[in-house]
C-alpha positions in Angstrom: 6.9 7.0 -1.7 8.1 3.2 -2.0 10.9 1.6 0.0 13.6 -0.3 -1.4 15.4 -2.1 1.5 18.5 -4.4 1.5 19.5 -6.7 3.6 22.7 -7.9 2.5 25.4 -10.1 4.3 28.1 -13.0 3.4 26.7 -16.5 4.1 25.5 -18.1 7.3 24.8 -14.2 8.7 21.1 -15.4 8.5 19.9 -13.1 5.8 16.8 -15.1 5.0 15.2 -16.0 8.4 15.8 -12.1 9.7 13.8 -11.1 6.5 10.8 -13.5 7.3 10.5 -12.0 10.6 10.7 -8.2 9.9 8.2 -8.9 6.4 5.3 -9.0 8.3 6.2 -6.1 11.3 7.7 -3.5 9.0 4.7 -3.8 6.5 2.3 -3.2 9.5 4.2 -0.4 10.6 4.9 1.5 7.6 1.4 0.6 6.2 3.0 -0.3 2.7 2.5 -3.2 0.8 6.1 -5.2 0.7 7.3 -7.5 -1.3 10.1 -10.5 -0.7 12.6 -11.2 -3.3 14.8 -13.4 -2.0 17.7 -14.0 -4.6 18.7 -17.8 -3.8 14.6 -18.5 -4.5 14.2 -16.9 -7.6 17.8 -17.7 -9.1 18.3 -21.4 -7.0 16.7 -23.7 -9.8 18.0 -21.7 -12.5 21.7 -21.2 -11.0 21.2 -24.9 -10.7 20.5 -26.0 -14.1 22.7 -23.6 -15.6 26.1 -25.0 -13.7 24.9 -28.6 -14.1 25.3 -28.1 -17.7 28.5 -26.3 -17.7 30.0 -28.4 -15.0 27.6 -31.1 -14.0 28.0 -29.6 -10.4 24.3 -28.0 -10.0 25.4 -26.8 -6.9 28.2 -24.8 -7.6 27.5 -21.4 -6.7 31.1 -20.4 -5.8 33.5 -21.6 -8.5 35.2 -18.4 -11.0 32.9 -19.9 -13.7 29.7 -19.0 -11.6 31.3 -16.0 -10.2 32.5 -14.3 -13.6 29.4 -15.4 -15.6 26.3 -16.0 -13.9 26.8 -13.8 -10.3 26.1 -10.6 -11.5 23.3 -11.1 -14.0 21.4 -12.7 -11.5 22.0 -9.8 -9.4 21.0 -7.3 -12.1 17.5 -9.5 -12.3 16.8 -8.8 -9.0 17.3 -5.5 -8.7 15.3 -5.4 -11.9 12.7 -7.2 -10.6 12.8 -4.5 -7.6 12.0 -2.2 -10.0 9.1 -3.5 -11.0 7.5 -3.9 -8.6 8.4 -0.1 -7.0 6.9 1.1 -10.1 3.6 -0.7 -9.6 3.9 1.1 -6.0 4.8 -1.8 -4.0 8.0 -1.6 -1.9 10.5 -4.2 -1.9 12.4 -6.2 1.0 15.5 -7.5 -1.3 17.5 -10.3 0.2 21.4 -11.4 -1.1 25.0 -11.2 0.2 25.4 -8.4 -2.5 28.7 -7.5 -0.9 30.5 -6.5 -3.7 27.9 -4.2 -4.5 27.8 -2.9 -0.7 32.3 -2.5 -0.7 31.5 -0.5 -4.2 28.9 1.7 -3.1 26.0 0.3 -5.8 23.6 -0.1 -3.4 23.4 3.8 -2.9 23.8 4.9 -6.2 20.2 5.4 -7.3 21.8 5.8 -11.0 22.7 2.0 -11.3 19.6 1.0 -9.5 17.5 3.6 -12.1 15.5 4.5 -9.3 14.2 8.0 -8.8 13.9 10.6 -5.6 11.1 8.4 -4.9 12.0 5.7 -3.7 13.4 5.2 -0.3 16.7 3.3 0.3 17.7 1.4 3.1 20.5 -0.9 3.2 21.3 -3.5 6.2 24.7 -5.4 6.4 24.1 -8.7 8.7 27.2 -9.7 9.9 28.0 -12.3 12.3 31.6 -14.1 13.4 33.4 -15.9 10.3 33.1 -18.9 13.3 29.3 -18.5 13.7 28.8 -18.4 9.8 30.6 -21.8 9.2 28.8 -23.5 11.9 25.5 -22.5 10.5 26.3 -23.6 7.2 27.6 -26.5 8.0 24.1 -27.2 10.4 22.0 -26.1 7.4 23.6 -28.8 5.2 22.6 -27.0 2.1 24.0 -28.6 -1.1 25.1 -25.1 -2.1 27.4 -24.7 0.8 29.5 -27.8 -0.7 31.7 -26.1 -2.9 31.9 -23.0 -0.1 32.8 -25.6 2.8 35.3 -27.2 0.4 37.1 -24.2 -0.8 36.4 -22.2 2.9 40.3 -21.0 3.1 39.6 -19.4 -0.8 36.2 -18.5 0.1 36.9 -16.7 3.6 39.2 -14.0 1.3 36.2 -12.9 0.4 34.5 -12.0 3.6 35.1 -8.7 5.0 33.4 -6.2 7.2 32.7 -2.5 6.0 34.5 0.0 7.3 35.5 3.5 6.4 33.5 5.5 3.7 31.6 1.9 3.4 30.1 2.4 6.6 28.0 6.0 5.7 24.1 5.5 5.6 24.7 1.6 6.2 22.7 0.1 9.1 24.5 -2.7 11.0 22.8 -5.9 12.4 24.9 -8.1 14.3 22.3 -11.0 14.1 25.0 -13.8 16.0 22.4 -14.0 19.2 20.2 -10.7 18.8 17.4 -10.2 21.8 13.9 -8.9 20.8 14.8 -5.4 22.2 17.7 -5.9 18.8 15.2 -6.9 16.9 12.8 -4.0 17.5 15.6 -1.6 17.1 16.6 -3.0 13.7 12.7 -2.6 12.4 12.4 1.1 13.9 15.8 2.3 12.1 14.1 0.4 8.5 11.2 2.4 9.1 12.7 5.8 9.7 15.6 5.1 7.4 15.8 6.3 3.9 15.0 10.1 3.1 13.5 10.3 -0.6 16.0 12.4 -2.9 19.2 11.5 -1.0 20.4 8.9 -1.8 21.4 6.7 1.0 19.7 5.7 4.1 19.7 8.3 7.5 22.6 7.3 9.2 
């Protein structure tokens, strides 16, 4: 059995640092080898020269050019690259808002991954107040957060939280000021998440 885990989330939830500090626990505890694919490092420098030419913004990661032409390819890389590395028996920690793909479902649907029984699937939604997200992206002063931070009233349309049918085999992380005890609680429900053959995560 590999794992395939998600941890998806709009921006400033604090995707990135949460999945540097469970990489090294939930390998230990699982005993698996893991991976990190972190979509904003293998797409950044690409994402950047591509919209540089287009619009000589190399930082626009938010405009309907990126958004209708560039967003989802560089999602179906990753999951692709996923892939790969499940099949060489390596689990994968995968790290991206994906939110479109978590509102549709995707992320449980192990026919548009074209992953089999064996493969695990757990998927996190880190969430966080839209208030907390704006301030940490303005305190990261990122030049990818220019065009979000100057289009936030267009931008904030597409924050949501899951709820309803969304919700079933999702794990939530509210990661706004999470104490260790959070922490641990979040890596025990990864590990014992994800029953081979059904398709979504324990709930």
């Amino acid at each position: 059995m590999t794992r395939l885990v998600f941890l998806c989330g709009h921006a400033g939830t604090g995707k990135t640092s949460l999945a540097k500090r469970l990489f090294g626990p939930l390998a230990r505890e699982t005993g698996e080898p893991f991976c990190l694919l972190d979509k904003d490092t293998l797409y950044g420098r690409y994402s950047a020269a591509a919209m540089g030419a287009l619009t000589q913004d190399p930082n626009d990661r938010d405009s309907p050019l990126f958004l209708q032409h560039l967003r989802d390819p560089e999602y179906q890389g990753l999951i692709d690259t996923a892939r790969e590395n499940l099949e060489l028996g390596v689990s994968v920690l995968v790290v991206g808002p994906l939110s479109r793909e978590v509102r549709d479902r995707k992320l449980f649907d192990r026919a548009w991954l074209n992953v089999g029984p064996q493969v695990a699937i757990t998927v996190v939604w880190i969430h966080t107040s839209e208030e907390t997200a704006h301030e940490r992206i303005i305190a990261r002063a990122h030049p990818i957060d220019a065009y979000k931070l100057a289009h936030w009233d267009e931008y904030r349309k597409r924050r949501f939280m899951p709820s309803g049918a969304q919700l079933d085999g999702l794990i939530l992380f509210d990661n706004t000021a999470p104490a260790e005890a959070d922490y641990d609680a979040l890596l025990q429900r990864i590990v014992s998440a994800g029953r081979p053959g059904t398709g979504q995560s324990a709930p």
